[in-house]
N, C-alpha and C positions, 0 to 999 in steps of 0.2 A: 247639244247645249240646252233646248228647249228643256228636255229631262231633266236636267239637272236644276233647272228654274222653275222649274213644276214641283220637281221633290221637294226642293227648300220650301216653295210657297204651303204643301202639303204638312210639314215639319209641324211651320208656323199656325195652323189649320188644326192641327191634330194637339197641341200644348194647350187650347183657347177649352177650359171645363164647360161639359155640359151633358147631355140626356147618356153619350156614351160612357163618360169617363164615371159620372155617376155609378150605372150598371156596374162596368165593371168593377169598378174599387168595391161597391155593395159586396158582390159573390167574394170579391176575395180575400173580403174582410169577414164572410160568413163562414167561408168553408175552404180559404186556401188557395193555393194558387193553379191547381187545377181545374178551379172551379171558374178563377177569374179569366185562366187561358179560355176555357169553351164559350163564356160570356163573348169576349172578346172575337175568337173567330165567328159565331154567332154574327156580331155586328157584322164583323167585316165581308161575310156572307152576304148582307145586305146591302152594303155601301157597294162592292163587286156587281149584284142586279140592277144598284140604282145608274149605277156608271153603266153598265148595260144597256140599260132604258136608256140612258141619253143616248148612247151612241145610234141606238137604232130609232130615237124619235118619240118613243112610248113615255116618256117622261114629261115632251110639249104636252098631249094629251092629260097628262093628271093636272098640268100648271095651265092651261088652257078652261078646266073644266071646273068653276066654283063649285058645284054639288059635291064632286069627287072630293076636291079638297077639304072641303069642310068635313065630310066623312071619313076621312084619313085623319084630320086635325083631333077630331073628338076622340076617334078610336085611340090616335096615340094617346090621347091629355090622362082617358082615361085608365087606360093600362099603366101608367106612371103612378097617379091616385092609388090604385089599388096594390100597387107595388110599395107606395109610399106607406102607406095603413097600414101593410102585413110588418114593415119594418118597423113602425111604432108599437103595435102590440106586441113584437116580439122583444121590443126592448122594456117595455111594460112587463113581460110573465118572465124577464129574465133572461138573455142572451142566449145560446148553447152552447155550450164549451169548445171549444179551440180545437178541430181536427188532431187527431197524431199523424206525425210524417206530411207526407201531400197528396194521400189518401182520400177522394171524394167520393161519395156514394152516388155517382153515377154524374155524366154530362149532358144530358139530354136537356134537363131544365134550364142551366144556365145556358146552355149556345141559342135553346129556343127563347129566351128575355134576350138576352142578347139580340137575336134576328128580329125577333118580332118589335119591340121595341124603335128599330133602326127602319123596318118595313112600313109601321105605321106614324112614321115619322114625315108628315108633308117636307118639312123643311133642306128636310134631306135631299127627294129631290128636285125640288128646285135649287137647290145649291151645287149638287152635279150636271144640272142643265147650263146654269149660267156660271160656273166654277171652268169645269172641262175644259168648252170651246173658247177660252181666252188662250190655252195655251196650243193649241192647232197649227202652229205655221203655214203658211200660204205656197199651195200648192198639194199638201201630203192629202194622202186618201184618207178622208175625216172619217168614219165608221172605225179604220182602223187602227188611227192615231187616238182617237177617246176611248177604244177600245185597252188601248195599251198604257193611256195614262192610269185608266181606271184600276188596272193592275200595281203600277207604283203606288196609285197613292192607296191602296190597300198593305203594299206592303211598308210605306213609312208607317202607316196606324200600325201593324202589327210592332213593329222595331220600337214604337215611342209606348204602347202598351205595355208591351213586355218588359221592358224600364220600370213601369210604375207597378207591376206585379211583381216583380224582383224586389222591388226594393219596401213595400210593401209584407214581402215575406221576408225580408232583413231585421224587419223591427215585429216580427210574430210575438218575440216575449212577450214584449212593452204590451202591442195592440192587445194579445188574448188576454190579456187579464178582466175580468168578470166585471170590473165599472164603467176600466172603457170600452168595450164591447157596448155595453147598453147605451153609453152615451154618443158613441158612432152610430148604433143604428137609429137613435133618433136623429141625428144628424141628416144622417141618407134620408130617413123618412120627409123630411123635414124639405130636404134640398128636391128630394123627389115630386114632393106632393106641389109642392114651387113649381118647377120645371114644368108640370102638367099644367095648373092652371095658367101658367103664363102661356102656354102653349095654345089653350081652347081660347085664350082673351085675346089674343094678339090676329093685328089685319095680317093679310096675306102680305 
């Protein structure tokens, strides 16, 4: 029962936009929906370690340690900025044309924005520190009950992702066309470079 209270709360967790849903929609509105799957397990690579760290403690240590965090804080703010820039200029010298098929020239880049992204993300985890152990019931072996939610709730992200990457390449005509292309990636640039500064301004 507790799973089934955890996946719904996950659901609801995973609909709310932000630094993830960004990325993704980014890649897969660049280069397809191959592009946006690898973004995607990328994260959820990440979100899988942070639920990790809680389960085994290493998590207190990062929310425990101001130096750390601020250094996670910046590192993320900054990698957003610079993700946010490349997608302004690129809609400045003119989009790229719309993949054929769902053909990507390789996944390495988007799963690593993807992972990296999620990794240098403070908030992350501290929100798998204090997210997790609400849903624990009393008694279970806690290592390996946060161990196991960590796994749901990577796979509600995958399930509500793959939704928005589906349906995202439903509407490829409309999307590829060469003005909204440029006007989406100012958008991402835009919603990107946001994300990050709110991210280096904001208390813990």
């Amino acid at each position: 029962m507790y799973l089934l209270a955890f996946a719904g709360a996950c659901v609801l967790v995973a609909m709310v936009p932000g630094v993830s849903t960004a990325i993704i929609l980014r890649q897969t509105l660049r280069a397809g929906r191959g592009s946006g799957l690898a973004a995607t397990l990328g994260n959820e690579t990440g979100i899988l370690l942070w639920g990790l760290a809680a389960a085994f403690g290493l998590s207190a240590l990062l929310v425990a340690s101001q130096v750390a965090y601020d250094v996670m804080r910046v590192t993320g703010a900054a990698i957003l900025v610079i993700m946010g820039a490349q997608a302004l200029w690129q809609a400045r010298k003119g989009a790229p044309p719309a993949p054929e098929g769902e053909v990507v020239p390789g996944w390495r880049g988007p799963y690593l924005a993807g992972l990296g992204t999620c990794l240098a993300n403070p908030k992350a985890a501290v929100f798998a520190l204090s997210f997790l152990p609400q849903f624990v019931p009393a008694g279970q072996d806690v290592p390996l009950t946060l161990v196991t939610l960590a796994v749901v709730w990577v796979a509600v992200d995958l399930l509500w992702y793959g939704l928005l990457i589906w349906a995202v390449g439903k509407a490829k005509e409309w999307l590829g066309r060469p003005v909204v292309r440029r006007r989406l990636e100012r958008i991402s640039g835009v919603v990107l470079i946001g994300l990050g500064v709110r991210m280096v301004v904001e208390a813990r």
